[in-house]
C-alpha positions in Angstrom: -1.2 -15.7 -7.6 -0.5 -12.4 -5.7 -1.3 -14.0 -2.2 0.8 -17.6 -3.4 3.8 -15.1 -4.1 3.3 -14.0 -0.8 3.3 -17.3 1.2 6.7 -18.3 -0.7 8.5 -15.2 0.3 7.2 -15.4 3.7 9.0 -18.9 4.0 12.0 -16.9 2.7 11.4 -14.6 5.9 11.3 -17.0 8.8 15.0 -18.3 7.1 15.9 -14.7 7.4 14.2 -14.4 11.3 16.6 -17.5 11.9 19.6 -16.0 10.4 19.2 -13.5 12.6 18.2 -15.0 15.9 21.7 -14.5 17.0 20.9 -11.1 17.9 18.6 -11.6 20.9 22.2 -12.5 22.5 24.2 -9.4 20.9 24.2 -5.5 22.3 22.2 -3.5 19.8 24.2 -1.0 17.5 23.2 2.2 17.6 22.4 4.0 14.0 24.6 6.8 13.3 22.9 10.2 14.3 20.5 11.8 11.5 20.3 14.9 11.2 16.9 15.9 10.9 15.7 19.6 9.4 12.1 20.9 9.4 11.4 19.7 6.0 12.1 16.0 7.0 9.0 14.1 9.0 7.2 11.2 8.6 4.7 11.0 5.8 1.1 9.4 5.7 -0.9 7.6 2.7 -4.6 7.3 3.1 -5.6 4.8 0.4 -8.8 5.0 -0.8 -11.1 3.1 -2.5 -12.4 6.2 -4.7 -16.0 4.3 -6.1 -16.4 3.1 -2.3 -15.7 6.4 -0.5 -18.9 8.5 -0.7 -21.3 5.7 -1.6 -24.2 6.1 0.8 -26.3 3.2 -0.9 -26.7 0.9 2.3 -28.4 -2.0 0.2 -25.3 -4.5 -0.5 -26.9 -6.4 -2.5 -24.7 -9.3 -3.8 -24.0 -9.0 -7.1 -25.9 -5.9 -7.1 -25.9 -3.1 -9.8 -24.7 0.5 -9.3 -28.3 1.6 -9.9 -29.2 -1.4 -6.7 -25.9 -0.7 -4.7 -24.6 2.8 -5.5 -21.4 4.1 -6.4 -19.1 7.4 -4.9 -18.0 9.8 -7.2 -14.8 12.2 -7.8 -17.2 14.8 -6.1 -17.9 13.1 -3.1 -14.5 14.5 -1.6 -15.6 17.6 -0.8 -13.9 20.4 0.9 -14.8 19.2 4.0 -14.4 15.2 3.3 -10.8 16.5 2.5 -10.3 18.5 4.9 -11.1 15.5 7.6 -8.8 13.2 5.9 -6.0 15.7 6.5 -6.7 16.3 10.0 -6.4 12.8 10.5 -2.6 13.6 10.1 -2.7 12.4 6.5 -0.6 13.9 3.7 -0.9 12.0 0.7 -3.8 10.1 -0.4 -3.9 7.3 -3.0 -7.0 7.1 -5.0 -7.4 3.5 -5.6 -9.3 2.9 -9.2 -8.7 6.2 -11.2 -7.8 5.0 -14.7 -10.6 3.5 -16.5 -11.4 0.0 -16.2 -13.4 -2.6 -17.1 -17.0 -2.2 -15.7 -20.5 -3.8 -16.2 -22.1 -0.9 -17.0 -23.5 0.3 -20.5 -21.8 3.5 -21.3 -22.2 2.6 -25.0 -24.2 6.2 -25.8 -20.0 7.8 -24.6 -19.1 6.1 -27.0 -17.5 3.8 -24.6 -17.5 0.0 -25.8 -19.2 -2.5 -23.1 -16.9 -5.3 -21.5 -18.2 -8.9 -21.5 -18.6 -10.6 -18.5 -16.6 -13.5 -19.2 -12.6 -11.3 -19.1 -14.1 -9.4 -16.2 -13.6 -9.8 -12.5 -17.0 -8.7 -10.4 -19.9 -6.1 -11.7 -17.8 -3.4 -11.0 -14.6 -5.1 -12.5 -11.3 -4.9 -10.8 -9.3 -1.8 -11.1 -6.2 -3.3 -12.3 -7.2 -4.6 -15.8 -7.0 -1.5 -17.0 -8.8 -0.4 -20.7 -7.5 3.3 -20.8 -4.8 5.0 -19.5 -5.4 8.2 -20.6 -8.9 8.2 -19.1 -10.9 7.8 -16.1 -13.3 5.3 -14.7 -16.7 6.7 -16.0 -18.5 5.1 -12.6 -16.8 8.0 -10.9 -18.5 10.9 -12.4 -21.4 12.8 -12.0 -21.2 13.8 -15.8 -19.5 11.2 -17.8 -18.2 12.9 -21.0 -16.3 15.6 -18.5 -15.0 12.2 -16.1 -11.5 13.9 -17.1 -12.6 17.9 -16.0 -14.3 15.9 -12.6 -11.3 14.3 -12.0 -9.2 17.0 -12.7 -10.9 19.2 -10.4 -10.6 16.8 -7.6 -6.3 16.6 -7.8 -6.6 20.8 -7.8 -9.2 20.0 -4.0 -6.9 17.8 -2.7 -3.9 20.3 -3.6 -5.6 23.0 -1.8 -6.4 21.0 1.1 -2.6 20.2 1.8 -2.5 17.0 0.8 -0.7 15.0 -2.4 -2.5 13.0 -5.0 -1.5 9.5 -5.9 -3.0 6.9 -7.9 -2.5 3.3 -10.0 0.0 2.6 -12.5 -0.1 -1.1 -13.5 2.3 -1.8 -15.4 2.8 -5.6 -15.4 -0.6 -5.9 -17.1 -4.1 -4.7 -19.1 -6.7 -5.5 -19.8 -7.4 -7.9 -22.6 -9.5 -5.5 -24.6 -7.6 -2.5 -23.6 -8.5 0.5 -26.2 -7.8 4.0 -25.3 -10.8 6.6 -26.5 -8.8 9.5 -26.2 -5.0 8.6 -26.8 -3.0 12.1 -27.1 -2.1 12.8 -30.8 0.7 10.4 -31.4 0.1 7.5 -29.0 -0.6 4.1 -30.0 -2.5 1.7 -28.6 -1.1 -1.1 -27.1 -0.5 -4.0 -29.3 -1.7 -1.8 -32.4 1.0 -2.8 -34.5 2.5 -5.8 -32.9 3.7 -8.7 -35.3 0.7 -11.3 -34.3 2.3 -14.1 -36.1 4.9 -13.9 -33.5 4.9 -15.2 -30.0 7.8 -12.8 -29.1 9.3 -9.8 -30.9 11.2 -6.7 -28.8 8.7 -4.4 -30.0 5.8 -5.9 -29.7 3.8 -5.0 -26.3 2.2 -8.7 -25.6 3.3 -12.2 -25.9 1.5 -14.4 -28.6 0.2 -17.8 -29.1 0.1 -17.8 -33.4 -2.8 -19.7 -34.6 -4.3 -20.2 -31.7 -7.6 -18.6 -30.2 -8.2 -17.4 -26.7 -10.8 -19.4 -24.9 -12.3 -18.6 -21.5 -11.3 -20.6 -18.6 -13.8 -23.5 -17.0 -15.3 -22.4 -14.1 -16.2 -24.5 -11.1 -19.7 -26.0 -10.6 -22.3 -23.3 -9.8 -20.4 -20.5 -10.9 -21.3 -17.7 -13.2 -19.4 -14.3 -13.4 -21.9 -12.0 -12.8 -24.0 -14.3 -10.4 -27.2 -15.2 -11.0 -27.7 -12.7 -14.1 -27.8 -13.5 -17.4 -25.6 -11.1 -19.3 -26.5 -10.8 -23.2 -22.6 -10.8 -23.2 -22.1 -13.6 -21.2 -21.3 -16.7 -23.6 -18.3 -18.3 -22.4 -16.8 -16.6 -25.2 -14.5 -14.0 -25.9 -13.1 -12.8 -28.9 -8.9 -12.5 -29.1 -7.0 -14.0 -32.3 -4.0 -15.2 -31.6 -3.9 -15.6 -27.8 -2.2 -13.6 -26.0 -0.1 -14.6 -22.3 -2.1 -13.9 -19.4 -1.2 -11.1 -17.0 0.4 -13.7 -14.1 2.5 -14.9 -16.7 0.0 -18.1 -17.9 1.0 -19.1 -21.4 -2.1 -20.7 -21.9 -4.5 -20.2 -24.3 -7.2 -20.9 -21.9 -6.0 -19.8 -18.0 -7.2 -21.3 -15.4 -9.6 -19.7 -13.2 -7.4 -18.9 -10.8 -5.1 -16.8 -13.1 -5.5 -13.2 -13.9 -7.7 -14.0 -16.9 -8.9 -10.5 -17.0 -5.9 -9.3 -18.1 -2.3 -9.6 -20.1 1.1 -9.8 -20.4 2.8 -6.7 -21.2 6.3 -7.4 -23.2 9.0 -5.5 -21.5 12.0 -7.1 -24.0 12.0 -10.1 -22.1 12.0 -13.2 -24.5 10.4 -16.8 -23.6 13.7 -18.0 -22.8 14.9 -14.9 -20.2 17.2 -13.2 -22.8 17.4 -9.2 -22.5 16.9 -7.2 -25.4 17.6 -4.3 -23.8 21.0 -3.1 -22.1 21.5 -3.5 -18.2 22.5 -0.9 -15.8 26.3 -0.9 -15.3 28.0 -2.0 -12.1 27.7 0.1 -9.7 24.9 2.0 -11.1 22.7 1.8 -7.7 24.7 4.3 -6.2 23.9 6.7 -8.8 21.2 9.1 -9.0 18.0 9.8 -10.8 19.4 11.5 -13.0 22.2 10.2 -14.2 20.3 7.0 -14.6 17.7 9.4 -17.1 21.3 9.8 -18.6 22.3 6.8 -19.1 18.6 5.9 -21.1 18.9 8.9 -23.0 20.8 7.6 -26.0 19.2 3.9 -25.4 16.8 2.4 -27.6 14.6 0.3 -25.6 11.0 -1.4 -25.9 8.4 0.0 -27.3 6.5 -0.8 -24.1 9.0 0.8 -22.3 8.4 4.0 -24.2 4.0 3.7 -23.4 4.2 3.5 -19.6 6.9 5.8 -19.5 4.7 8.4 -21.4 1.3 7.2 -19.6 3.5 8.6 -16.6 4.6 11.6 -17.7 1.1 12.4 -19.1 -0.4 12.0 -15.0 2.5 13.6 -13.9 1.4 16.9 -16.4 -2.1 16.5 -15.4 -1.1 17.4 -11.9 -0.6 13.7 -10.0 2.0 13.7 -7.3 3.3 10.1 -7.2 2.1 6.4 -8.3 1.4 2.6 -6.6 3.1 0.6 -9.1 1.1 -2.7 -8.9 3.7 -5.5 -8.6 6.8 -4.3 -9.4 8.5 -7.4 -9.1 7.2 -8.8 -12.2 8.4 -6.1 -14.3 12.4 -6.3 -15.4 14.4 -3.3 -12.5 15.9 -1.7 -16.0 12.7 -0.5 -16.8 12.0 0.8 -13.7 15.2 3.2 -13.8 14.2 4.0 -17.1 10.5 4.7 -16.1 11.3 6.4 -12.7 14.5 8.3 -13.6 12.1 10.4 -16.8 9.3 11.1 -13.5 12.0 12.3 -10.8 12.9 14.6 -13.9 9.7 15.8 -14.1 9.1 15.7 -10.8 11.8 15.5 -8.3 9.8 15.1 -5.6 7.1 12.0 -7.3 6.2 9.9 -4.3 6.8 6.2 -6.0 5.7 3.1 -4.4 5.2 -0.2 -5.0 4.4 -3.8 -4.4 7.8 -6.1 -4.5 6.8 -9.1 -1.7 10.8 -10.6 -2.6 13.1 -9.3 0.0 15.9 -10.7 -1.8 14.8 -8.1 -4.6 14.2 -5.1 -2.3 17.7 -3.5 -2.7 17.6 -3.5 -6.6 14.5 -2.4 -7.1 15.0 1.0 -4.5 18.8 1.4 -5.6 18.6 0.3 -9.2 14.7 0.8 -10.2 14.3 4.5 -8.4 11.4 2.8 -6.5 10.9 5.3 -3.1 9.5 2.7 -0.9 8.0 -0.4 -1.1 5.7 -2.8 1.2 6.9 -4.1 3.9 4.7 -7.1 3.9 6.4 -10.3 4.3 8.3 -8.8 7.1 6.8 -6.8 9.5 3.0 -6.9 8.1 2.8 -10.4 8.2 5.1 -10.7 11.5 2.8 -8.0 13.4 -0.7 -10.0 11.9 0.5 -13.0 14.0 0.9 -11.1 17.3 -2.6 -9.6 16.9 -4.0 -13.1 16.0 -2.5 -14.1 19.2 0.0 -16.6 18.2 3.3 -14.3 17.6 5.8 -13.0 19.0 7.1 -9.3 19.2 10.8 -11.2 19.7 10.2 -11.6 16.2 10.1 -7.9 15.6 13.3 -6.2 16.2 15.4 -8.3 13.7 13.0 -7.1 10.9 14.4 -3.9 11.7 18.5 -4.8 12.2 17.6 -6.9 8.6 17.0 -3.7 6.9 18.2 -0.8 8.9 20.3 0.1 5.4 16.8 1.1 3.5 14.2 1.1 6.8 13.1 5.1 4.9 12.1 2.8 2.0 10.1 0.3 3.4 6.1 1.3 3.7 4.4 -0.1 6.7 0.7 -0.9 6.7 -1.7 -3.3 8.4 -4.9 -2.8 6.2 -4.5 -2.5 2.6 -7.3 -3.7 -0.5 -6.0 -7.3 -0.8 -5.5 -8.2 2.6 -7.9 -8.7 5.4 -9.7 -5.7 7.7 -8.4 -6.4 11.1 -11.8 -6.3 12.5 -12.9 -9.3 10.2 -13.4 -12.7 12.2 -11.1 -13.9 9.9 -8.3 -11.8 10.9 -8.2 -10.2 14.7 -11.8 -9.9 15.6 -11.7 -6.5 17.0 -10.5 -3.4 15.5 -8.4 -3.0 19.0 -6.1 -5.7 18.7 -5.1 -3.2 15.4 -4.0 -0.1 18.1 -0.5 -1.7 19.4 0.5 -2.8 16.0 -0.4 0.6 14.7 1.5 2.1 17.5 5.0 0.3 16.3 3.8 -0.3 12.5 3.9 3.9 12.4 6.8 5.0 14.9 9.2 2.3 14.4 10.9 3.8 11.7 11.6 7.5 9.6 9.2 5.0 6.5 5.9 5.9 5.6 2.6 4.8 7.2 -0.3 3.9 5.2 -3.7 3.7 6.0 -6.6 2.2 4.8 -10.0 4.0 4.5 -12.4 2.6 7.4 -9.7 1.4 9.4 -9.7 4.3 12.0 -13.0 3.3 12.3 -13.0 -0.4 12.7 -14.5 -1.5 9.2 -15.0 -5.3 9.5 -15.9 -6.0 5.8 -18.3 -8.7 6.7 -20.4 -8.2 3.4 -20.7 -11.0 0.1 -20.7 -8.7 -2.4 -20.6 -10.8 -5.2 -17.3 -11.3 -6.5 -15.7 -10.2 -3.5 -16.1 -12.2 -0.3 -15.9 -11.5 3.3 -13.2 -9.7 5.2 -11.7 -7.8 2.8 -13.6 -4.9 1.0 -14.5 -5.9 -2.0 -12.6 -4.1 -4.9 -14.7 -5.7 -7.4 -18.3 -5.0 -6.6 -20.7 -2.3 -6.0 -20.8 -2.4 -2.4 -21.3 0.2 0.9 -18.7 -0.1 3.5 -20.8 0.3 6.7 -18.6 1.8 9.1 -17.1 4.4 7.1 -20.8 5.3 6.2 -21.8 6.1 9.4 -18.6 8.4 9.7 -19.4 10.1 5.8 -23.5 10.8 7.5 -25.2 11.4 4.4 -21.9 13.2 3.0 -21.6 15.7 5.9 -18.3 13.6 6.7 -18.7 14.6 10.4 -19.0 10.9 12.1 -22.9 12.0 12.8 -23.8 8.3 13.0 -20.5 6.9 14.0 -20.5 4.7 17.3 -19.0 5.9 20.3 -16.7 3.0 20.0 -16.0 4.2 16.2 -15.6 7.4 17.2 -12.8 6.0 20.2 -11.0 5.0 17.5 -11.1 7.3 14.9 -10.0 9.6 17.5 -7.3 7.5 18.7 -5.2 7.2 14.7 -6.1 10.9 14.6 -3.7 11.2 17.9 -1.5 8.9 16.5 -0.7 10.3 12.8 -0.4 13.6 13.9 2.4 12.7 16.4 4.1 10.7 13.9 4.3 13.3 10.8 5.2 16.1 13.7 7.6 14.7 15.2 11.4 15.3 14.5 12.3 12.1 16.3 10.3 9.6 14.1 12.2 10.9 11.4 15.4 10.4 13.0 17.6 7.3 14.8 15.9 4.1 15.9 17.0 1.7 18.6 16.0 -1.7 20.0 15.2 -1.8 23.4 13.2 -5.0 23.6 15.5 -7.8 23.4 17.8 -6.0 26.3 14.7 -5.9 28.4 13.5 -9.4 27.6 17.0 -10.6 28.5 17.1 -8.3 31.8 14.0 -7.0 33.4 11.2 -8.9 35.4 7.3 -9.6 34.0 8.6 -8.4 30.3 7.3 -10.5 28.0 7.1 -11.2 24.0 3.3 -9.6 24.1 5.0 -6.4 24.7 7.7 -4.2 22.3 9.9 -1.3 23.2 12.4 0.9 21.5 13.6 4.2 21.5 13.5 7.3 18.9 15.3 10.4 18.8 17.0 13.2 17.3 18.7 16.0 18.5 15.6 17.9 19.8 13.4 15.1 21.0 13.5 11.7 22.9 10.9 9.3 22.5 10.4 5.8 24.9 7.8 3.9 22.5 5.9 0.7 24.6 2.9 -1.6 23.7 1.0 -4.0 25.1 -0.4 -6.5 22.4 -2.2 -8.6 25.0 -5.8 -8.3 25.2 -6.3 -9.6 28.1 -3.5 -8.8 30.6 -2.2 -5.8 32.5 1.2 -5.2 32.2 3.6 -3.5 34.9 6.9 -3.8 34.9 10.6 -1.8 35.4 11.5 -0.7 31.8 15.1 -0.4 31.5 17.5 1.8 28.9 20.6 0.6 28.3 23.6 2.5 28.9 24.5 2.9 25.6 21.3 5.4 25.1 21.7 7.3 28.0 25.2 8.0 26.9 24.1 8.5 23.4 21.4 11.2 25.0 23.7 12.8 27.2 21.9 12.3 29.9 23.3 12.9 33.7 22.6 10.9 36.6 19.1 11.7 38.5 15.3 12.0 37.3 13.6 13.1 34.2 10.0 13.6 33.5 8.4 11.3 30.8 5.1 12.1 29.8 2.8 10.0 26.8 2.4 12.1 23.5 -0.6 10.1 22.2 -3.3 10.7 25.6 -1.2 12.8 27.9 -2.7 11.0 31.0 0.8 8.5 31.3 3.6 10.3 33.3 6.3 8.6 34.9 10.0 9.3 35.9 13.2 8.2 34.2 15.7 7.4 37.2 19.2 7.0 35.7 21.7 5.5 38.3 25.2 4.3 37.7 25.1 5.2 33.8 21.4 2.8 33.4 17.7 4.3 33.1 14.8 2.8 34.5 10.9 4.0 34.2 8.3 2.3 35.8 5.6 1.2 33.0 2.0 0.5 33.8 -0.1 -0.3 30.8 -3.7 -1.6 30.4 -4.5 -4.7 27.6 -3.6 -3.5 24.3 -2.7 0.1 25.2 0.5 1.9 24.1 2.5 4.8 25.4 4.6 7.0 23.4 6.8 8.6 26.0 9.0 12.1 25.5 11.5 13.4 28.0 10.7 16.3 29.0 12.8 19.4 28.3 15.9 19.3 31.1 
């Protein structure tokens, strides 16, 4: 459902790229300056896949067990792991699968209920059908009645390493036999003491089907849900009385196989017919602040389920969690979001909130109206940038993403590897880890937005493994699985890249260079200007496999060029506009440039009769991140 979303905003996007192809013919505006203070640099996200990380179990087995495949553990980032993550030029890092979820393990003797087979995604289970907010997933630690004190202990780690803690909030959805073990004294359950006979009431924290029964969805021929196994829980049947809607929204009682059967509907005051039972922001209410949106809910009554998440977040934000990935956003009403978001930032002014919203039509109300800090730029400039690497693209395609959304371009996350969409090294995406270097190049210094990464990217994971559940080219998020190239880097938890290739290590090397130039630089956090579409209209042997633009502030000047091709040289006379060389008060004659990411580029910047010009050699698939040199 997640990826069809995807596809149908993505038609919404090449309408928007047509929109705006006007502007391959039109001067490009120059932002107004930024100021930029100390405090104000790009910021990095290393997502994480937290049971993946330090598993050193090689066997990937499909299907396979935690006892057959291993599992990593909170403990696993040590000192040192963390330590390497930040000198990767990382700040925050997102532990992907913190709050318990459903598993297929027996932790009956915790006093932990077992999940059957049939409402659960893979052995391992996926980490957003979530059975307990207000614990953690017991595969993650070494001692499972302290998983809390484990956990716990790692946030204080990552703290002292320098670096911010963020993990899942999923609002949208639980799982279907959520049941919290240890609720704080006050806090209900979800659906505890909803009115079943109902499909809808405002109160109640799931939609209903009265007098009927749940019934597990047909599966296709030859499928069983753990495999080959025989589960004693696995009976094609699962016990839930009335139905309750499934977490994509199905009203059936029986989903399909495709829906998110593992999970349900959470009730946000949203009746079957669209009607609010809940008041709406007033007009003009984006332009207001955190906290006068928390006052403006203060004297409010609102949802029940309103109230849960909202508490589930303050409770993390207590426990010493910096900031939240809010698991399609899109599906959940903006109101709650301002009421959610507005209670954090007053908890936390400085929560790091982002989210998955693939509707650019919805981007603006859910950053100005829903106090959402950034959100993915995926329909845009992921999915724009996948099709240059595949070969097929072009970066013509590029700057208009940016002139589209220069009025939130801070809010808008940039990524090229995240859990649900393919490694770039897979077959199925790039083929080569390489063809990922340019695009990381503009993906992380084309705007003052965050970068995320994904774990085993800097080193070229490929994710070529059947794990069970989860099939080749992404990493699986619902097995127990090893992730080969990142194991070679963790050697046997000395986290020192003792077995790493020296191609791995070329890379690894090469997004170390890269993230530390983007969160220390004062120009990445400053203005932004398009340089391509003058040069594609104006200089000779520029073509759409290469991208250009320009970054400053009032202490630094960056010239930022890549070559996608991987096959071709390119050489060619870059040229900046007048415009820029006004705007950088820049006097006729010759400037040195050097590259910030290899120091082994140099050229001059000639600028004659008010224009610049820099001669630009560049091998297949390199980039150059050029800085002016102080005059």
């Amino acid at each position: 459902m997640k990826r069809f979303l995807a596809y149908i905003h993505r038609l919404i996007f090449i309408l928007f790229l047509v929109s705006l192809n006007g502007c391959k013919e039109k001067k490009a505006n120059i932002l107004p300056e930024v100021s930029v203070s100390n405090k104000q640099k790009k910021q990095v996200v290393y997502q994480v896949f937290t049971r993946l990380f330090g598993n050193t179990n090689s066997n990937n087995k499909p299907w396979g067990t935690l006892e057959e495949n291993g599992v990593g553990k909170f403990n696993d980032f040590t000192d040192k792991a963390l330590k390497e993550i930040k000198d990767l030029g990382v700040t925050h890092v997102w532990y992907t699968g913190v709050p318990h979820h459903n598993v297929i393990t027996d932790y009956t003797k915790y006093g932990i209920s077992n999940d059957d087979p049939d409402v659960v995604k893979g052995r391992a289970g996926s980490p957003y059908a979530v059975k307990d907010y207000y614990n953690v997933n017991p595969d993650l630690a070494v001692n499972i009645e302290n998983r809390l004190q484990e956990f716990k202990a790692l946030v204080d780690r990552t703290h002292l390493a320098g670096l911010q803690v963020i993990i899942d909030i999923v609002p949208n959805h639980v799982a279907r036999n959520y049941q919290s073990l240890t609720n704080p004294k006050g806090v209900e359950d979800f659906g505890a003491s909803d009115d079943k006979s109902k499909v809808y009431d405002v109160n109640n924290n799931f939609y209903y089907n009265p007098k009927e029964t749940f019934k597990v969805p047909v599966w296709e021929p030859d499928y069983s849900p753990l495999g080959k196994e025989n589960h004693l829980l696995e009976d094609h049947e699962f016990d839930e009385n009335p139905a309750k809607w499934t977490g994509n929204g199905s009203q059936l009682s029986q989903p399909h196989a495709n829906d998110w059967y593992e999970t349900v509907k959470i009730n946000y005051g949203i009746s079957p017919d669209g009607k609010k039972d809940f008041e709406e922001l007033p007009a003009g209410f984006e332009n207001e602040n955190y906290k006068k949106h928390a006052e403006f809910w203060n004297d409010k009554t609102v949802p029940n389920s309103w109230k849960k998440f909202k508490d589930i977040a303050l409770y993390w934000i207590a426990f010493g969690v910096d900031g939240f990935r809010y698991d399609m956003a899109e599906m959940v009403p903006v109101e709650f979001w301002s009421y959610m978001n507005s209670n954090i930032k007053m908890k936390n002014p400085d929560a790091f909130l982002m989210a998955e919203v693939y509707n650019p039509n919805l981007y603006r109300d859910y950053i100005k109206k829903g106090k959402i800090d950034y959100l993915y730029d995926k329909v845009q400039l992921y999915d724009t940038l996948k099709h240059v690497m595949q070969g097929y693209g072009k970066t013509d395609n590029i700057p208009p993403i940016q002139e589209g959304l220069k009025d939130i371009e801070h809010h808008m996350l940039h990524f090229l590897e995240n859990h649900d969409e393919q490694r770039i090294a897979s077959i199925e995406f790039a083929g080569s880890a390489e063809k990922g270097k340019p695009a990381m190049v503009v993906s992380a210094t084309i705007s003052t937005s965050p970068t995320m990464l994904y774990f085993g990217q800097e080193l070229g994971e490929s994710a070529e493994e059947d794990a069970g559940f989860g099939k080749p080219s992404r990493t699986s998020i619902f097995d127990y699985i090893g992730v080969p190239h990142l194991q070679r880097w963790v050697n046997d938890k000395q986290f020192d890249g003792g077995q790493s290739t020296e191609n791995e290590k070329a890379l690894r090397d090469f997004y170390k260079r890269l993230l530390n130039v983007t969160i220390n630089s004062s120009a990445l956090a400053g203005n932004y200007q398009d340089i391509h579409l003058f040069n594609r209209k104006n200089t000779k042997n520029y073509n759409d496999k290469i991208l250009s633009f320009v970054r400053w502030s009032a202490d630094e000047k960056l010239i930022v060029v890549s070559n996608f091709d991987a096959d071709t040289n390119q050489k060619f006379q870059l040229k900046i506009p007048q415009d820029i060389v006004t705007s950088w008060q820049l006097k006729t004659g010759s400037y040195l440039v050097k590259d910030e990411l290899y120091d082994t580029f140099s050229s001059q910047f000639v600028i004659k009769n008010g224009e610049g010009t820099i001669a630009i050699s560049l091998k297949a698939l390199e980039s150059v991140i050029l800085k002016i040199q102080k005059i």
